[in-house]
N, C-alpha and C positions, 0 to 999 in steps of 0.2 A: 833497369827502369829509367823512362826518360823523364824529362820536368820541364816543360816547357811555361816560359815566363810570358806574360801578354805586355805590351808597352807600358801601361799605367805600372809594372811590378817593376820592369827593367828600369823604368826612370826612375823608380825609388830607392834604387838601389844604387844607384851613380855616386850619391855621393857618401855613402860607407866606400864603395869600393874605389872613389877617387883617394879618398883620405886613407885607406888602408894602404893602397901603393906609396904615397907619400911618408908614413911611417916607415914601408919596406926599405924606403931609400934615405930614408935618417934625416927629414927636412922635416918633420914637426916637432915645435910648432913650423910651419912656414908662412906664418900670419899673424897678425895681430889674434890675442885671445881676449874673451871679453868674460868676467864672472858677472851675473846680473846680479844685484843685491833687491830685492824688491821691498825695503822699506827706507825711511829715513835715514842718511846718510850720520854718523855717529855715535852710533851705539857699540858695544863693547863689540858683538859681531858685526861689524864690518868695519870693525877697527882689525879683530883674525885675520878678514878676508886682505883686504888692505897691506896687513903685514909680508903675509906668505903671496901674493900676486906683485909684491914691490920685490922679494928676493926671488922670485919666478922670471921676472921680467932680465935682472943682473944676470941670474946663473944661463937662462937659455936663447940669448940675445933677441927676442921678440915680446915686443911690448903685452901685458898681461894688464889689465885693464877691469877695474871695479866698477860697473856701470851700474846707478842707482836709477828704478823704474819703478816707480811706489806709486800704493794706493789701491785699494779697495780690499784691506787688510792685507796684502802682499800678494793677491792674485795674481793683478796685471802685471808685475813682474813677470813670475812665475809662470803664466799664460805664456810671454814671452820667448822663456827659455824652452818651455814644450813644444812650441811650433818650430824653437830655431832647426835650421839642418844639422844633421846629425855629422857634422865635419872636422869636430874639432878644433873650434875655434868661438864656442859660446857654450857656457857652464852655469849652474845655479847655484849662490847662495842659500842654504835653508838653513831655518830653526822651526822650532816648535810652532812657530805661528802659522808658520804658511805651506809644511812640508807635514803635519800632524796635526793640529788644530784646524787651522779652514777647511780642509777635506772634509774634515766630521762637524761644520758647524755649516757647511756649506752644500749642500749636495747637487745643487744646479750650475756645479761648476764645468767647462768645456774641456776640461783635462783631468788625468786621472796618476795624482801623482805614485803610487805603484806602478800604471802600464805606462807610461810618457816618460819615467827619469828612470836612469839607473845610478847607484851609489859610486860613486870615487871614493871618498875618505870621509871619517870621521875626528875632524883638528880639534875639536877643545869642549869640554863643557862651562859651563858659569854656574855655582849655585845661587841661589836663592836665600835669605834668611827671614827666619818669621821673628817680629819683632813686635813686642805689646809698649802700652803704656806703664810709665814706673808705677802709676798709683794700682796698678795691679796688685795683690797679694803672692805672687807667683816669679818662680825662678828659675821654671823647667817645665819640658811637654807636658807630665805627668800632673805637675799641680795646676797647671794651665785646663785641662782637660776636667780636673774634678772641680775645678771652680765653676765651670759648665755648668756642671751637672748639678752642682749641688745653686747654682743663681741661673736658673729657665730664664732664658729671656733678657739677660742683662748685656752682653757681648755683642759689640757688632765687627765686622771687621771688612776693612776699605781693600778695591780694587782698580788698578786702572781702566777698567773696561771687562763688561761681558763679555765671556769668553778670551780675555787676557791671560796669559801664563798663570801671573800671578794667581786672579782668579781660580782657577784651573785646578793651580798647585794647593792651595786653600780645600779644594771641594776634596781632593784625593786623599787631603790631611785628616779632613770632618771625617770620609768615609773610614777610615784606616785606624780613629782612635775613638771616635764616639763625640768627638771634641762637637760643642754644640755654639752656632753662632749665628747672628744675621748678614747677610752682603751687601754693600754699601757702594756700586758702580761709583767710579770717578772719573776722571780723564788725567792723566796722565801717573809717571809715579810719585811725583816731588806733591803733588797734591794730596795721595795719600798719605804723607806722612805727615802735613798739615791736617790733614781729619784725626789726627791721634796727638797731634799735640795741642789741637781746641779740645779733645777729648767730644769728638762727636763719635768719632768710634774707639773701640780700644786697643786693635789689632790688624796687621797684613802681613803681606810678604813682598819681600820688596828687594832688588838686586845689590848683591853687595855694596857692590863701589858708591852708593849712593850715603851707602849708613854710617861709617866713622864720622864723619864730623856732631852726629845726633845720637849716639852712644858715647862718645869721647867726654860729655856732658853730662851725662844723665838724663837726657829728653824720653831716650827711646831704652829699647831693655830687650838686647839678643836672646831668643828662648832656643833655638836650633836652626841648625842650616838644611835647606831642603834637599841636598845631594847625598849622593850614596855614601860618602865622608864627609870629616871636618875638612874646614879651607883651610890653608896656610894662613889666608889673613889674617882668620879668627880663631885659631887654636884651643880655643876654651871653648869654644859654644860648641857644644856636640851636635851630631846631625842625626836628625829624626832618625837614621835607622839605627841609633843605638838603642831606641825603645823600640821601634818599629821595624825587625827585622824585613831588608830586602825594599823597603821604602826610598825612590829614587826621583825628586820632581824639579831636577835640576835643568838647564836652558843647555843647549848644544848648537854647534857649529858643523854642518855637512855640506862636503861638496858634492854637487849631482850632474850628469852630463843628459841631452835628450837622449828617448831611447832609441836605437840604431847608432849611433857612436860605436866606431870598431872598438873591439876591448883590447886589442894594445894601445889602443889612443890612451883609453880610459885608465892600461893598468900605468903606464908611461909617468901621468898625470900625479895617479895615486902616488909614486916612488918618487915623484919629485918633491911632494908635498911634506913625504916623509923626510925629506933629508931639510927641506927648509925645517920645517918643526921640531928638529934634532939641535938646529946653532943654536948658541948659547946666547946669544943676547936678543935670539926671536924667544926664547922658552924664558928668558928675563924680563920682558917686556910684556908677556901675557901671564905671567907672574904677576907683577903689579897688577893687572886689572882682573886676577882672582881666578883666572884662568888654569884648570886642571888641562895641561896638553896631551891628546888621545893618539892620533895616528892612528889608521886602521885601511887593510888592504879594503880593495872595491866588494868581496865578499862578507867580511867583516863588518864593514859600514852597512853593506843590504842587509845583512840581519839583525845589527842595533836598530835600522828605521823601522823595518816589520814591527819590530819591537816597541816601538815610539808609537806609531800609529795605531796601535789596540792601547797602548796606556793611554795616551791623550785623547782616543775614538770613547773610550770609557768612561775618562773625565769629563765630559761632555754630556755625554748620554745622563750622566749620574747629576750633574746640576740642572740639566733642563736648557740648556744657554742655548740660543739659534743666532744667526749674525742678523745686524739690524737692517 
């Protein structure tokens, strides 16, 4: 059987098949490589990204490059890396925002991230911890949840934004224990922790690295950490799935390449990633910022995001949240 290609197919094909000979002859990278990061430049994720494309860059003598392209919840990033050529030399940053939540908060978007990326690795997750006020009566999910129940209506609890993680992470918590509260949108997270310490609300979730200095004091009062374990950081606060078995609403780091990228490029990529996330003073360094390091081949990572995109597709559906 023959298969004959029309010009519009054979030029689409140019450049997998450019970049595949170029892996065959050991020259990639043979170019600068660029990760798009599509939001704000300092946040714990793209401090990962940052990390492992600064020892990408040493170990394979070609500059590895974290290029921030933010804005419109991390679409027009992400837009960006779907159209780039599939060459091997332009990758995506994802997390939960912009690789699992805006798909599902979004549906007039002009990419589709299932058919447009495919997985490289999965570097890190961050958890999350839910944090009340001290004048709470409460020391744990359990009594947190019947104070609910037993005071209708008395609970509020603060988010950065509609359809934020946080938020998000919140609605999967209500769904998952019964836990009964109102949603309190805000802009950013430092603000929500100002709405619990005027006592306008009494509850969030809110990313590690933000909390010790307002637990250290007694402001705030760790009830559980939203990841499938306890953090190193915080060793005492158990994590929601000690009550709630298989409960998992922690933040993650993925890297994704556009779809067409040969898969030795991609698996290439993956093996290097794994051997930077192995040194010991990169796995030291995302220690401090509360960082569980994952590593995960290009198959591995496609099945944790399947896996992200119906959790966070759900968390969405089950608040009602659409983007503004």
């Amino acid at each position: 059987m023959s298969i004959t290609l029309g010009r519009r197919g054979l030029m689409a094909l140019l450049p997998a098949l450019g970049a595949s000979q170029a892996l065959a002859q050991g020259s990639w990278p043979r170019a600068g490589v660029r990760f798009i990061f599509p939001f704000t430049p300092g946040s714990a994720v793209d401090v990962v990204a940052r990390l492992v494309a600064q020892d990408l860059s040493a170990r394979l003598g070609q500059p590895f490059i974290v290029e921030s392209r933010t804005g419109a919840g991390g679409s027009i990033g992400t837009e960006v890396a779907a159209r780039a050529r599939p060459d091997g030399e332009t990758f995506l940053v994802g997390s939960p925002g912009n690789m699992a939540i805006g798909p599902a908060m979004m549906p007039n978007l002009t990419y589709d991230v299932a058919r447009d990326f495919v997985a490289v690795s999965h570097l890190a997750t961050f958890p999350q911890v839910l944090v009340v006020s001290p004048s709470l009566p409460v020391r744990n999910l359990a009594e947190l949840v019947a104070y609910s129940k037993a005071n209708p209506g008395r609970l509020n609890y603060a988010s950065s934004g509609v359809g934020a993680t946080n938020h998000l992470a919140m609605e999967m918590l209500r769904a998952a224990t019964g836990l009964t509260a109102t949603h309190v949108p805000y802009r950013g997270g430092l603000v929500t922790l100002q709405a619990i310490l005027s006592n306008d609300v009494q509850m969030c979730i809110e990313g590690i690295l933000t909390l010790p200095p307002f637990l250290a004091d007694n402001r705030l009062r760790a009830i559980a950490v939203t990841g499938a374990e306890r953090s190193a950081l915080m060793p005492d606060v158990p994590a929601v799935a000690e009550t709630v078995p298989g409960f998992d609403a922690g933040a993650w780091v993925m890297l994704f390449a556009p779809a067409g990228t040969p898969a030795p490029i991609v698996e290439r990529l993956s093996a290097e990633v794994a051997v930077s996330l192995a040194k010991p003073e990169i796995r030291a360094r995302l220690a401090e910022l509360g960082a569980t390091v994952t590593g995960a081949t290009p198959e591995q990572a496609a099945t944790i995001h399947r896996q992200e995109l119906t959790k966070w597709r759900r968390a969405v559906e089950a608040s009602g949240a659409v983007a503004g």
